[in-house]
C-alpha positions in Angstrom: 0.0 0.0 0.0 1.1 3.8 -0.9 1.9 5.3 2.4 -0.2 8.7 3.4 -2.3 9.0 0.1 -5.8 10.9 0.2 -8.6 9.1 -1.5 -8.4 12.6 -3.9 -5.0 11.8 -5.2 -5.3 8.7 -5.9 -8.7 9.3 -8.2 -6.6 12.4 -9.6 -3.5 10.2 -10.3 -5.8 7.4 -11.9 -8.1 9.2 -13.8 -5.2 11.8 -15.3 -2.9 9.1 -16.2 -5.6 7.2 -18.0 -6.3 10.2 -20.1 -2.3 10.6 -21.0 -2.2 14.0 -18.7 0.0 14.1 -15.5 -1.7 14.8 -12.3 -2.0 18.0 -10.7 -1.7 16.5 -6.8 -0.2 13.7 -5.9 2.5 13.0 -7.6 5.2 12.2 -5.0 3.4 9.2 -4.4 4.7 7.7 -7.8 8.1 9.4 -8.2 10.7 6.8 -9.0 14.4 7.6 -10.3 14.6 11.4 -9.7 16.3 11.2 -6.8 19.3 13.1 -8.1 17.2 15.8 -9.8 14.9 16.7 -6.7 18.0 16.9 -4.4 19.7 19.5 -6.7 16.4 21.5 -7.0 15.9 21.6 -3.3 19.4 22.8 -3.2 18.4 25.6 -5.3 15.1 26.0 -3.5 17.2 27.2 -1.0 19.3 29.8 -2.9 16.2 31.4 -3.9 14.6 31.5 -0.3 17.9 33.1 0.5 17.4 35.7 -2.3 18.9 34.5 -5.6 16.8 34.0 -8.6 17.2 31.0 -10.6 16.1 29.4 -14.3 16.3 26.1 -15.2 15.3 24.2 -18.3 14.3 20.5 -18.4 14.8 18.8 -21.7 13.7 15.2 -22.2 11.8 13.0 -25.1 8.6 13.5 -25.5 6.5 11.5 -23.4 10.1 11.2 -20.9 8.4 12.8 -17.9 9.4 16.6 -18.4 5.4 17.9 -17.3 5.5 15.4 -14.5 9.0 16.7 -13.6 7.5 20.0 -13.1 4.4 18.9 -11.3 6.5 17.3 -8.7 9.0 20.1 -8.5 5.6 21.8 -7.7 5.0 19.2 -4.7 8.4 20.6 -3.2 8.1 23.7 -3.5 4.8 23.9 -2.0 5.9 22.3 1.0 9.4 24.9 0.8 6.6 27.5 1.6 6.9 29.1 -1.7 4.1 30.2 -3.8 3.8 28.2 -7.0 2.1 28.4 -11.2 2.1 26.6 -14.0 1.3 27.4 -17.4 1.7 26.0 -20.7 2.9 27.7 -24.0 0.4 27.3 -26.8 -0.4 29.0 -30.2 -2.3 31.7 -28.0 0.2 31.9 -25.4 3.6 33.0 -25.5 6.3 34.8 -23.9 6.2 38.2 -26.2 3.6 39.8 -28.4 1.9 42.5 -30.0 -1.4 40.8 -30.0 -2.7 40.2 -26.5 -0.5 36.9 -26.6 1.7 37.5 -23.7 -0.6 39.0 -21.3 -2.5 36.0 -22.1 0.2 33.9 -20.6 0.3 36.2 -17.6 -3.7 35.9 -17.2 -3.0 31.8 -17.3 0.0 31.9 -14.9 -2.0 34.4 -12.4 -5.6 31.8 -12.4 -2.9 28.8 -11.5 -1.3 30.1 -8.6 -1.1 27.8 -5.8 0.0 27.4 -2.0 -0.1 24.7 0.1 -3.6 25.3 1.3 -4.7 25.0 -2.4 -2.1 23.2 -4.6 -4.6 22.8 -7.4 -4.5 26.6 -8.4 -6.8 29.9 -7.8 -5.1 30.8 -4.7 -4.9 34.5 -5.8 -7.8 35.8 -4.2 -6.6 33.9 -0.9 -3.2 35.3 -1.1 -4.5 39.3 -2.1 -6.6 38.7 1.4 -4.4 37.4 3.2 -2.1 40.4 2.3 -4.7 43.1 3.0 -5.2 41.4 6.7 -1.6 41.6 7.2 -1.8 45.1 6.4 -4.7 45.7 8.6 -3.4 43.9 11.3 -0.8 46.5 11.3 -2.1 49.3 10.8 -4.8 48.6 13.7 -1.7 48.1 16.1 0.5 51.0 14.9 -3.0 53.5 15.4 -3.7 51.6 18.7 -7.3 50.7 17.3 -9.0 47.6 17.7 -9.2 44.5 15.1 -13.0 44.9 14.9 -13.1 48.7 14.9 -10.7 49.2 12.4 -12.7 47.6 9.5 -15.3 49.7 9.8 -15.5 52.0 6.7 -14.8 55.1 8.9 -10.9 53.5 8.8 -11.2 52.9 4.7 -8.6 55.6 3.8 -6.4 55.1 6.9 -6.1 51.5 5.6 -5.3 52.1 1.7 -3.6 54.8 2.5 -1.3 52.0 4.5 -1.9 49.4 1.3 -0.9 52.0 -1.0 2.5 52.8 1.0 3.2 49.1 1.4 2.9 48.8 -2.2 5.0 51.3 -3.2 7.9 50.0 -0.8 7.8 47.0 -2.7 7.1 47.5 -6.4 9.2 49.2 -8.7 6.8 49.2 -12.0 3.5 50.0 -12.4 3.3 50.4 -8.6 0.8 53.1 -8.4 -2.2 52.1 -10.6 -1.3 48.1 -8.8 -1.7 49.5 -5.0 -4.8 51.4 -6.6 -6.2 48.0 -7.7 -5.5 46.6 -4.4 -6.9 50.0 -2.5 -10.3 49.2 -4.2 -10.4 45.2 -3.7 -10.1 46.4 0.1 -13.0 48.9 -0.5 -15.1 46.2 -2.1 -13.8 43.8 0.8 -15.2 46.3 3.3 -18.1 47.4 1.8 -18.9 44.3 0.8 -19.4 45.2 -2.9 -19.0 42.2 -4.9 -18.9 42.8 -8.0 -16.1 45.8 -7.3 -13.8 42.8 -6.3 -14.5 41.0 -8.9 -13.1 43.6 -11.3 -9.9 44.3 -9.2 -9.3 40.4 -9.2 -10.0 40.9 -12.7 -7.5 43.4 -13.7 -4.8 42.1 -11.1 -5.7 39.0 -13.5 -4.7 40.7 -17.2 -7.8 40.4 -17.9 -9.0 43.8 -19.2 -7.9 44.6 -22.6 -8.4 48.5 -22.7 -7.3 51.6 -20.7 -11.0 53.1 -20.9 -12.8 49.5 -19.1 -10.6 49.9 -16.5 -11.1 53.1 -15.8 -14.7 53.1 -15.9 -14.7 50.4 -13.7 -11.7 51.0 -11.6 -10.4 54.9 -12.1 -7.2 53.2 -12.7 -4.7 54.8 -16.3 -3.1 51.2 -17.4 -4.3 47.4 -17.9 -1.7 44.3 -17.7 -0.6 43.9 -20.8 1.6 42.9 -23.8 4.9 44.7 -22.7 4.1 45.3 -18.7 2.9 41.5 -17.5 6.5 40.4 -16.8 7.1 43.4 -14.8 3.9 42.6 -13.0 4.7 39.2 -12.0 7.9 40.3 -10.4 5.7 42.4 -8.2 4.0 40.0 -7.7 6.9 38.1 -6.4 7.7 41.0 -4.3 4.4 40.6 -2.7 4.4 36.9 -1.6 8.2 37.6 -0.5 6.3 40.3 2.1 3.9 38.0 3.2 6.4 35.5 4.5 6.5 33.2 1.4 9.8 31.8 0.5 9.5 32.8 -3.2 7.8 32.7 -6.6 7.9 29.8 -8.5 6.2 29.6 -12.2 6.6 26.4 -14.9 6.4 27.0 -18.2 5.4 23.2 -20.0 4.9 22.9 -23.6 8.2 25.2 -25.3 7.3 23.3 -28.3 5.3 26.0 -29.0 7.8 28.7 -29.1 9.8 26.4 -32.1 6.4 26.2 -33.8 6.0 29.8 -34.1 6.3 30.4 -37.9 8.0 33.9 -38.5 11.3 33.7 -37.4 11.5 37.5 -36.4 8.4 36.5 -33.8 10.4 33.4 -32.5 13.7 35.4 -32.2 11.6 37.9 -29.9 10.3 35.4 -28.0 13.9 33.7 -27.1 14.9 37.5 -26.6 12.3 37.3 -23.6 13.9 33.9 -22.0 17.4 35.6 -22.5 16.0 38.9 -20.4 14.7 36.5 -17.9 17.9 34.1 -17.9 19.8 37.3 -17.5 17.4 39.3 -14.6 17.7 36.1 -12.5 21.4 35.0 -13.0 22.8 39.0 -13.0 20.8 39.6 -9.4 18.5 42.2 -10.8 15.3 40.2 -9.5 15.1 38.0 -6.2 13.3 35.1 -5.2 12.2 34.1 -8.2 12.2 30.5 -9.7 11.4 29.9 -13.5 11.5 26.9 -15.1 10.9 26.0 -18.4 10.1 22.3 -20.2 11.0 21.1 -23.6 12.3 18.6 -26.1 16.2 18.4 -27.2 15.2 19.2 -30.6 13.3 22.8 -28.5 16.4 23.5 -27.2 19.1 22.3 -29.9 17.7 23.0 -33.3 19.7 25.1 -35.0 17.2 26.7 -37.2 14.5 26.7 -34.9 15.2 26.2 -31.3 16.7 28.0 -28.5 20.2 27.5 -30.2 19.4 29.4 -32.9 19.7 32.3 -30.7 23.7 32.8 -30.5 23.3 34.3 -27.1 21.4 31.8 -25.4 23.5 29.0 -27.0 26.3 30.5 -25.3 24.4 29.9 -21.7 22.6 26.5 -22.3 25.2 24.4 -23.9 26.1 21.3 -21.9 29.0 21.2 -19.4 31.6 19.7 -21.7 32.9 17.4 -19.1 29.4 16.0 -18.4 28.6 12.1 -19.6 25.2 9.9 -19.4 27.4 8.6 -15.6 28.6 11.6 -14.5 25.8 13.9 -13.9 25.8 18.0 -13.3 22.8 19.1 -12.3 23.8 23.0 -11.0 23.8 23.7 -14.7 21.1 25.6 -16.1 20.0 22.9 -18.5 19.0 19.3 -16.7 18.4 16.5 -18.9 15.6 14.0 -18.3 16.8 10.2 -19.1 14.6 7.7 -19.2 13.4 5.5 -16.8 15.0 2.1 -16.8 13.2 -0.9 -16.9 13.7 -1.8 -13.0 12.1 1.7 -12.4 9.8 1.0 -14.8 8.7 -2.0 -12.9 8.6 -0.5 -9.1 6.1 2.8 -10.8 4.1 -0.1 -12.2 4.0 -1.8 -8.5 3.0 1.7 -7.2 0.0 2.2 -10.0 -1.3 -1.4 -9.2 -1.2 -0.5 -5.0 -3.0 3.1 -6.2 -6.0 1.6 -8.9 -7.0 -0.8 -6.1 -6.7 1.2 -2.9 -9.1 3.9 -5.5 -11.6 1.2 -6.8 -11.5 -0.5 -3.4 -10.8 -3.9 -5.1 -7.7 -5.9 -5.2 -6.8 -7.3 -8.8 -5.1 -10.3 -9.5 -2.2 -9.1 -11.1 1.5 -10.3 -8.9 4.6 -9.0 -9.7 5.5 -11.5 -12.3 2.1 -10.9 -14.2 3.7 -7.2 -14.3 6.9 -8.7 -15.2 5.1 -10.3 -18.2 3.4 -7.2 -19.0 6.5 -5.4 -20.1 8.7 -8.5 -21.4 5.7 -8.3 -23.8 4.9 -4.3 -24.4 9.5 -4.0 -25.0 10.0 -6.8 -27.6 7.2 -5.7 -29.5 8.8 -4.1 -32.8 9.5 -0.3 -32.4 9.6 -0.4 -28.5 12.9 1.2 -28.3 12.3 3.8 -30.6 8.8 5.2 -29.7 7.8 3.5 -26.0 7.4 6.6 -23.7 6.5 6.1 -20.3 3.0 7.9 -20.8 2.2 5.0 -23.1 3.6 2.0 -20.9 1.0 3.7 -17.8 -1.4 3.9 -19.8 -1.9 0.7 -21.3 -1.0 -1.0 -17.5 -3.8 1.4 -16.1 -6.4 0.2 -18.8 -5.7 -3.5 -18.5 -6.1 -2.8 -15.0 -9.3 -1.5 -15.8 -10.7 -3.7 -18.6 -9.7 -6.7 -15.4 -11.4 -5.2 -12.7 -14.7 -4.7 -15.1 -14.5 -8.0 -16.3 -12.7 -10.2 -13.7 -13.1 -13.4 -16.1 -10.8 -11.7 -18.7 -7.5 -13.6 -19.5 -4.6 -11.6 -18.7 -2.2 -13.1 -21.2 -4.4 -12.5 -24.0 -4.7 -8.6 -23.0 -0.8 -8.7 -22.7 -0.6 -10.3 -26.2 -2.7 -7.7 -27.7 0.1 -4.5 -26.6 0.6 -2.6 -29.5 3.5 0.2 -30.0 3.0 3.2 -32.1 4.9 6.4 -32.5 2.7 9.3 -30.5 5.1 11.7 -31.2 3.8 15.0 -32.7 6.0 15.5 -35.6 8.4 18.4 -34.5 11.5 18.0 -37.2 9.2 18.5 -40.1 8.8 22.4 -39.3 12.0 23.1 -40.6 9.8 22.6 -44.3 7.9 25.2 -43.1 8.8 28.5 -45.4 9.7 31.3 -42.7 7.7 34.5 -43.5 
């Protein structure tokens, strides 16, 4: 049995895995072989508590574990006290733009943030209260008034007038119209107007796209956008760093999508964005930030296309020299995932089988050898060691787990001889035949 699962991880881990998507909770309960990675994040963990910034890269195969790398670097964090989000790139969404295509990255990075309380995302509303009665707190003992008293509406401007301050100590851009967007969630807070904190959340969000909305509904001059949201998030950072959380954390999944982008001028802008970030967080010129970002070799080492194509982040992602598949460095910016090997292979597998029954309250008849038969048969089968990903090996274990518990009568050999491999990866090198605009 899986030591200290809830019944609400194990149905998340279950039902993601069966639909080829990694969980968003629970996924320390069926980490195997990453030992080595997790012990140089939490080392690094720490350097950002302590002030540093930091931005790593994970590179790995597709289907090699690079999304549930980041989920479980999520799990650690989380428990490091830091405040965490996740966000993938996708046609829409994307680092910089001059079409509402960044600040729609922002708006999905700002609905996923998490904290230990709520490690499944929306935590932003928590977090901006939280804030405001850390602010209240003090401003009802520096003015000697009471914790009741003070949030009466007579106290409304003493208190923004406190929020605003606060907010000014720690932001650098785009301070005033942000503490003005807090001053009013406060006011809607107080006067328990709904709808006005639903429009601060909004805008703290990204989510209004002109000046003149947020005005109307705010009497605030700017909106997140485009060319601001990155500046935004470090204030954000700023913020949870005032609260007493360890740091900012965000995962970036899916940088296929930056190598898809068809003009190359667009894609060079967008790497021009990692290389600003890379540089902010290496240089000292933000703090307590954490960034990582996940992608395939070809992502990071096409020449034409990927990250290398971009002479000066070539120069700051390629591999220690001196590093082999034995001797591992994993300080470097850039950590490659390998794959699992069969024995950890096998002891995930174990883990699945003790999770599907302690979630169906059943107990299948499948032993360790029966699992031991399982793969002998999935890796001879033709193409195995050229297109088997772990994402497919759980997921065909998790449905004949599921076609057996259904049908307990069904014979287990003739479900194993039925395994089929087939390549699911999407076809990434044939972009390069794509004519650049």
């Amino acid at each position: 049995m899986i030591d200290n699962i809830k019944p609400k991880e194990a149905t998340s881990i279950i039902n993601s895995l069966i639909g080829g998507v990694v969980p968003k909770i629970g996924v320390q309960h069926i980490t195997v072989g990453r030992s080595e990675e997790i012990n140089a994040f939490v080392s690094a963990l720490e350097d950002v508590k302590n002030g540093h910034s930091m931005v790593k890269f994970w590179i790995g195969d597709f289907g090699s574990g690079k999304s549930f790398m980041l989920h479980l670097l999520n799990t650690v964090a989380l428990k490091q006290k830091f405040v965490v989000a996740n966000a993938d790139f996708t046609p829409d969404n994307r680092l910089y733009s001059n079409d509402g295509k960044g600040v729609a990255l922002y708006s999905s990075i700002m609905d996923n943030v998490a904290i230990q309380t709520k490690p499944e995302g929306g935590a932003l509303p928590t977090l901006m209260e939280k804030w405001i009665e850390q602010v209240v707190t003090k401003t009802a003992q520096e003015n000697n008034i009471s914790l009741t008293e003070i949030r009466n509406e007579q106290y409304l401007n003493l208190i923004q007038t406190n929020i605003m301050k606060t907010i000014n100590d720690i932001t650098d851009v785009g301070g005033f119209d942000f503490g003005m967007v807090v001053m009013k969630y406060y006011e809607g807070y107080i006067k328990d107007d709904e709808q006005l904190r639903r429009n601060a959340l909004k805008w703290l969000k990204g989510e209004y796209r002109t000046k003149t909305e947020a005005k109307q509904d705010l009497g605030v001059r700017e909106v997140i956008n485009d060319l601001n949201y990155y500046d935004m998030l470090k204030n954000f950072c700023k913020l949870f760093v005032s609260m007493g959380y360890s740091g900012f954390m965000i995962n970036l999944d899916e940088a296929i999508n930056l190598y898809k982008i068809s003009t190359a001028v667009m894609r060079e802008k967008n790497y021009e964005k990692i290389l600003t970030i890379y540089n902010d967080c290496f240089q000292g010129k933000v703090t307590n930030l954490f960034i990582n970002f996940a992608g395939t070799k070809e992502v990071l080492e096409n020449e034409r296309r990927g990250l290398f194509s971009y002479n000066a982040l070539k120069s700051r992602l390629e591999t220690n020299k001196f590093e082999t598949a034995e001797i591992r460095d994993f300080a470097q910016p850039v950590i490659r995932l390998m794959p699992l090997d069969h024995n950890e292979i096998f002891v995930l597998l174990k883990k699945l089988k003790a999770i599907f029954d302690y979630n169906y309250k059943t107990e299948i008849e499948v032993s360790d050898s029966d699992i031991q038969q399982f793969m002998e048969e999935l890796f001879n089968k033709p193409g195995a060691s050229e297109f088997l990903t772990p994402r497919e090996v759980i997921r065909d274990f998790l449905n004949i787990l599921n076609i057996i518990r259904q049908n307990p009568t069904v014979d287990k050999n003739k479900l194993f001889g039925e395994l089929e491999v087939s390549d699911e990866r999407p076809n990434e090198v044939s972009l390069d035949s794509i004519e650049e605009l």
